[in-house]
N, C-alpha and C positions, 0 to 999 in steps of 0.2 A: 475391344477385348478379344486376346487371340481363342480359336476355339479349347486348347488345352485349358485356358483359364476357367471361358464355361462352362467346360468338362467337371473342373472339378472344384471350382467355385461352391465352397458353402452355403455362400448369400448371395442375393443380386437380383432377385428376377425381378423385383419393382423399383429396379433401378435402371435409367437410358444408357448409361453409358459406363464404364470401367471407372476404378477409385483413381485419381491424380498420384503422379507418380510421388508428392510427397506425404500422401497421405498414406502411399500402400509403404514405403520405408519405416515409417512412423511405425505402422500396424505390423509387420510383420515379427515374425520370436520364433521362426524354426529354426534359425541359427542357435538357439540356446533349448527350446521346451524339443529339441529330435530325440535329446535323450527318454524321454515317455513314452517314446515309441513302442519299445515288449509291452509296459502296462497298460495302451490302450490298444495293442494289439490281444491282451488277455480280455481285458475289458469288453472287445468286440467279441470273443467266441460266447462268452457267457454271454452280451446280449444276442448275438444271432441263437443262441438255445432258447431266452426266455420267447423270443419271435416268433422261433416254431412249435414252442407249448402255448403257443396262441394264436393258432394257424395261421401266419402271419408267410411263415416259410412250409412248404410241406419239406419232407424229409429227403427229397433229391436238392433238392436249394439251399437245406439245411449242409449236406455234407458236402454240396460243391463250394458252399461259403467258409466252412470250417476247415476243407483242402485249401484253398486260395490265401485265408487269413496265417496256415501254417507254412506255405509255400513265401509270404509276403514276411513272414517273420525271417525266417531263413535267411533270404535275399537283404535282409535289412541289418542282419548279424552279418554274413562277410563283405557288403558294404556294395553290393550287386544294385543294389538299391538304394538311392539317397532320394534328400529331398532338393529340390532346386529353385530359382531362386523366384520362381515363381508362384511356390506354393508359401499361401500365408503362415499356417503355423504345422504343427507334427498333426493333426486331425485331418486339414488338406490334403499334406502329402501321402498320407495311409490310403485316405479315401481314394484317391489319386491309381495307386499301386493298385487297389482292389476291383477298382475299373478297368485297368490292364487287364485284368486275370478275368475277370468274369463278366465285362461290359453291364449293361442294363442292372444284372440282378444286383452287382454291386451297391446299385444305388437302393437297395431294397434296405440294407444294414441301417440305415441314419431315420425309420420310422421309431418314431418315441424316445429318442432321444435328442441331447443340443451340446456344441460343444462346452455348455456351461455347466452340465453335470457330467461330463466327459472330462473334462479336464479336473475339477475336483477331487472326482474317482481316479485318472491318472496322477495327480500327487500326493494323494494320501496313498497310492500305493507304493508309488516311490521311496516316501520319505521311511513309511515303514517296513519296506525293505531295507535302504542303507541307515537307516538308525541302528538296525544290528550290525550292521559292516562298523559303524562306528564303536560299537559297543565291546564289539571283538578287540577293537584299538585299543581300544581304554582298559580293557584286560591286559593285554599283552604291556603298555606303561604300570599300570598297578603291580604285574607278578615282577617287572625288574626293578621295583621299589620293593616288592617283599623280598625277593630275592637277596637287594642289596643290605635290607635291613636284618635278614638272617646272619650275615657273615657278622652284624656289630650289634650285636641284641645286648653285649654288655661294654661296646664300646666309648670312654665317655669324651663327651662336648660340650663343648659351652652353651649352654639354651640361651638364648638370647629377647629380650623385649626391646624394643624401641629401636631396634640394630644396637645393643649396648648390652656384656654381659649380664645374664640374670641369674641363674642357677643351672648347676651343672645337672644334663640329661644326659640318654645314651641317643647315642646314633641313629641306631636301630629305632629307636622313640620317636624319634626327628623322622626319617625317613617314611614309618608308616603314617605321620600326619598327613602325609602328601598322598597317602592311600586313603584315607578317610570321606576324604570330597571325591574321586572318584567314586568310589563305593556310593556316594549320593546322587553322582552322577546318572551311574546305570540307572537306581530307582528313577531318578524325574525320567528316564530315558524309557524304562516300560510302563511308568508310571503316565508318561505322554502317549503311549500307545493303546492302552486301555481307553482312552477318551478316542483317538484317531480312530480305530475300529469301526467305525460306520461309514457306511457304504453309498454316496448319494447319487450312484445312476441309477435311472429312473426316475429322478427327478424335471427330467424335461430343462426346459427353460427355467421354468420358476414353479411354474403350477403341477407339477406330474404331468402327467398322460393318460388321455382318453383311451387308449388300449388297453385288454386286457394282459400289463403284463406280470412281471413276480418279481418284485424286489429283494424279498427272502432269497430267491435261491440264485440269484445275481450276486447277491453279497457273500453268500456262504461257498460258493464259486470261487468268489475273488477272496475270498481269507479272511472277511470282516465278519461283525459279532451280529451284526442287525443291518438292516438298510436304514436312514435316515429318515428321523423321526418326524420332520417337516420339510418339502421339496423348498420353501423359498430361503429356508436358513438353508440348507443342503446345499446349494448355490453360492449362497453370500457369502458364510461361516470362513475365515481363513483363523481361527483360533489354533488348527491345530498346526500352519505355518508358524504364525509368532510364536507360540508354546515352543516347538520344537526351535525355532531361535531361539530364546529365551535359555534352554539349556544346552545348547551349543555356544552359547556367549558366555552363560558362567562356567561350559570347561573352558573355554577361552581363560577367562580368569585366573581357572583354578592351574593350568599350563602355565600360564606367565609370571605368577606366584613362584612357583616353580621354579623356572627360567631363568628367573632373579635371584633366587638363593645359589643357583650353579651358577651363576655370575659373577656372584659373589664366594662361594668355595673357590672357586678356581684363580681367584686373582693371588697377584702374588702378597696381598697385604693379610689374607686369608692363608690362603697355600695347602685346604684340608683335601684337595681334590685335584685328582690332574685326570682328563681327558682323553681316552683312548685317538689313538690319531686318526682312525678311521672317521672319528666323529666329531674334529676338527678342523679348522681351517689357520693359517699363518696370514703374514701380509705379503701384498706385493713390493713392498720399501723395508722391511723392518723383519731381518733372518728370523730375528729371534723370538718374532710372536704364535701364538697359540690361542687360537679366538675360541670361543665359547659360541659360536654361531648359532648352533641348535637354540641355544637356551633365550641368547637374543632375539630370531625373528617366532618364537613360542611367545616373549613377549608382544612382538610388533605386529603378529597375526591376531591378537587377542581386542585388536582395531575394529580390524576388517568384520571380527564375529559380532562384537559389541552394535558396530555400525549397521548389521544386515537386520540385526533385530528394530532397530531403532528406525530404518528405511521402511521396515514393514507394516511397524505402529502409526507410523506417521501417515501410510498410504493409507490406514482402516481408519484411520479414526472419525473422519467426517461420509464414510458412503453410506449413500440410502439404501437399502433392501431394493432389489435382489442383488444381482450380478451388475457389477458395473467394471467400464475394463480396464478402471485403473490396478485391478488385480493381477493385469498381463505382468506386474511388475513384481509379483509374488516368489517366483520365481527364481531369477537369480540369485536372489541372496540366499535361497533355501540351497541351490546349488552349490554356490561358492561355501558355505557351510559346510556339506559334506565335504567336497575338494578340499578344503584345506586342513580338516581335521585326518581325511586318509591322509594326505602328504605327512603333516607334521608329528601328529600321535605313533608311527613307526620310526622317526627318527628320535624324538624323544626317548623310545623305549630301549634304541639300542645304544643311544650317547649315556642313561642311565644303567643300563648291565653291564655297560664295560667299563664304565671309569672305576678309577682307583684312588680308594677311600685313605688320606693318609695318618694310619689311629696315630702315631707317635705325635701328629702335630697337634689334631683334637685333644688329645690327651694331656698334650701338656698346656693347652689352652683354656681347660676345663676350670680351671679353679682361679685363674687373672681375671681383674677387676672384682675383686671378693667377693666373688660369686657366694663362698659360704657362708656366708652374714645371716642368711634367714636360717642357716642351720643352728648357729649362735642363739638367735632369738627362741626360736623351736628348743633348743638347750635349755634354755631361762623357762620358757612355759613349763615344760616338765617338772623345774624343780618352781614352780606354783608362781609363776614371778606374770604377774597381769602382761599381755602382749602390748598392749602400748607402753606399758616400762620396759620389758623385754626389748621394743623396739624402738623406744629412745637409749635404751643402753649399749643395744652393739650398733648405734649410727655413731655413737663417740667411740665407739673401738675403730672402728672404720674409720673414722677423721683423724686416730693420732695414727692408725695406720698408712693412711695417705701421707699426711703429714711425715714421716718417718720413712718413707718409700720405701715400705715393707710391706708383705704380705700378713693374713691372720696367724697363722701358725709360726711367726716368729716373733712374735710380742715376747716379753717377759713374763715371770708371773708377779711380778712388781706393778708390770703395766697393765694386767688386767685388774689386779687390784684397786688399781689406781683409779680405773673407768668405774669401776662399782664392785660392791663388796659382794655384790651375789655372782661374780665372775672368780673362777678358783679354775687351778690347773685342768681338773675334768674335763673342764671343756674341750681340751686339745684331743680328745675320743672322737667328735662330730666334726674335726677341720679336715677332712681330708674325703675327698672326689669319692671313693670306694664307698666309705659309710653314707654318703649323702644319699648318693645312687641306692646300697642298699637297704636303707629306711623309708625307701619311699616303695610299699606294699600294698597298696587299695589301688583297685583294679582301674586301668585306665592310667596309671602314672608311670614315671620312665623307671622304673627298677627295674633290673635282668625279669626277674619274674612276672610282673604284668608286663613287660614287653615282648617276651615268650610267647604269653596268652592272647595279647593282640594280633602279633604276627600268627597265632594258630587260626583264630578266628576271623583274620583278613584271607588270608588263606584260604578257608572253607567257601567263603562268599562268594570268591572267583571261580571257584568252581560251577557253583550252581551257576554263576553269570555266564560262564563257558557254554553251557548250555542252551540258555536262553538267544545268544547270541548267534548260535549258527543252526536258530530256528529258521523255516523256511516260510512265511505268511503268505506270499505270492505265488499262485499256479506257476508252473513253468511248461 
């Protein structure tokens, strides 16, 4: 073992000789956990403070630690400082740097603590710092769905079930559906932070520590609500990994959801949407294509999120209490989560505010495949006609209109007579797009008017979310 190694080797000393080179491969993650590095650099100041309110450090030790650990931040922001390939994970390489800086006493910083509650406390700080990076994302896709659903609050389109028309909506209706899950989003998003807020350095290895240190003012240091209620869950606990999977896979979902209905505007059997060019791509063989790229790999990313959730379950499901290192694998997938949500939720937001909605083709697509048939039956209930006679009676207007390859509004008044006597000219007041859309007035449905009030009140929510999102949790 070269002396650098011993230097700043974490473990080993009842060990004869150095790890085999396929084992130290194996073990090594500073190639991916270096990003933790500011939070376990934060993480060190507060505990070099709780050290020296336990005379641990006197107060010259204390500020040549607290210079050193801001000097080692520095150098590690413009990149003066890496980690190399000899250091096992980002704990190594810090320690590493701070024995540079201040020899011997460096090695003073790693009393009462282990990288097993070092590293916990380095990703619950992480994750709830970019959980508002991501939250900010999800804002800025939601306002260019409200945005877009302002311009057609009484534009109509065909609603559709089973991909088959069903009754005619607005636009604007449609589009804030796709704001709805976001909005639930954010919740599970601060709603996973509220539980992530504890704090488990201090926790030692498994059992706390015989020093007297202060977990309280460690945690309210580093931005959390309480320090950890038991050092060996404090350790183990990776719930608020998975959780935080778990709702980065269903906005995975709720994106690809998404994805697929602009896959489907935009084709040409559709044709209600065409694609600013910026936020397009063509073929390499074929002039004349216009891909939907965004919206495609929003679906094919919704993989990759689903899968990091599921790598993660499957890593917890069988360990015993405490710390075991198959959690080195925790990790990644938490990362690649945020990564591909910063990539993808900005490009979504801006393929969404710039495309161009086409009302003339929604509109005249609103009312094919009689869509108005339940406006019919709705007709009949009013005038007291029981809804399953209602609705066996306009399934045979429907069928001699098929049959006839005509639409409702151009029967006879022979031929609604014909289907049943409680059908009379009137009815031809509910066939059309305009009265459907506006009879439908209890709150939450597509009429101009609750779609107004939706959009008011998706509206307000991004606001407070605005907020929320470019809180600051982590010292800097």
């Amino acid at each position: 073992m070269s002396e650098q190694n011993e230097r700043t080797s974490l473990w080993g000393g009842r060990f004869a000789g150095g790890p085999a080179e396929a084992l130290a491969r194996l073990s090594v993650s500073v190639q991916f956990d270096w990003r933790l590095a500011p939070y376990d650099i934060a993480a060190s100041r507060a505990h070099a403070r709780v050290l020296a309110g336990a005379g641990l450090l006197n107060p010259d030790e204390l500020g040549q630690m607290l210079a050193a650990l801001d000097d080692l931040e520095a150098a590690c922001a413009s990149g003066a400082f890496r980690p190399t390939v000899e250091d096992e994970d980002v704990h190594t390489a810090l320690e590493r740097g701070l024995l540079e800086r201040l020899g011997a006493l460096g090695g003073k910083l790693r009393a009462g603590r282990s990288r097993n509650d070092q590293v916990a406390t380095d990703l619950r700080m992480y994750l709830r710092d970019h959980a508002r990076g991501v939250a900010a994302r999800l804002v800025e896709l939601a306002d260019a769905l409200v945005e877009q659903a302002e311009r057609h609050i009484d534009t109509p389109a065909p609603g559709m079930t089973h991909v088959q028309h069903a009754q005619p909506v607005t636009f604007g209706h449609w589009l804030l559906a796709h704001v709805q899950p976001l909005l639930r989003d954010l919740d599970r998003l601060r709603d996973w932070d509220e539980r992530a807020a504890t704090c488990p350095l201090g926790s030692g290895a498994l059992a706390g520590s015989s020093l007297p240190l202060d977990p309280a003012a460690v945690a309210k240091e580093l931005g959390f609500k309480a320090p950890a209620a038991n050092s060996m869950d404090a350790v183990g606990d990776r719930d608020f990994v998975a959780e935080f999977l778990f709702v980065t896979a269903l906005i995975g979902v709720h994106l690809s959801r998404l994805g697929e209905e602009v896959v489907l505007w935009t084709s040409q059997e559709f044709g209600w949407v065409e694609l600013d060019d910026a936020f397009a791509t063509g073929s390499s063989i074929m002039p004349q294509k216009k891909n939907a790229d965004i919206a495609e790999l929003a679906r094919g990313k919704s993989g990759r999120l689903v899968g990091g959730l599921v790598a993660v379950l499957t890593m917890l499901k069988g360990l015993p209490l405490a710390y075991d290192r198959d959690m080195q694998e925790d990790k990644e997938p938490a990362f690649d989560a945020v990564d591909t949500l910063q990539l993808l939720l900005p490009a979504l937001a801006g393929m969404i505010s710039t495309m161009t909605v086409r009302v003339d083709r929604l509109a005249a697509a609103a009312p094919v495949g009689y869509s108005l048939a339940t406006e019919v039956a709705d007709w009949l209930v009013r005038r007291d006609v029981p809804f399953r006679d209602a609705h066996e009676i306009t399934g045979k207007l429907v069928a001699l209109c098929a049959a006839r390859e005509c639409e409702l509004d151009e029967v006879t008044d022979d031929d609604l007579k014909s289907v049943s006597e409680h059908l009379d000219p009137s009815v031809r007041e509910v066939l059309s797009v305009r009265s459907a859309l506006a009879a439908r007035t209890t709150p939450g449905s597509t009429g101009p008017g609750p779609v107004a009030d939706q959009h008011a009140a998706a509206a307000d929510k991004l606001d407070g979310w605005r907020e929320w999102a470019i809180e600051k949790v982590v010292p800097r």
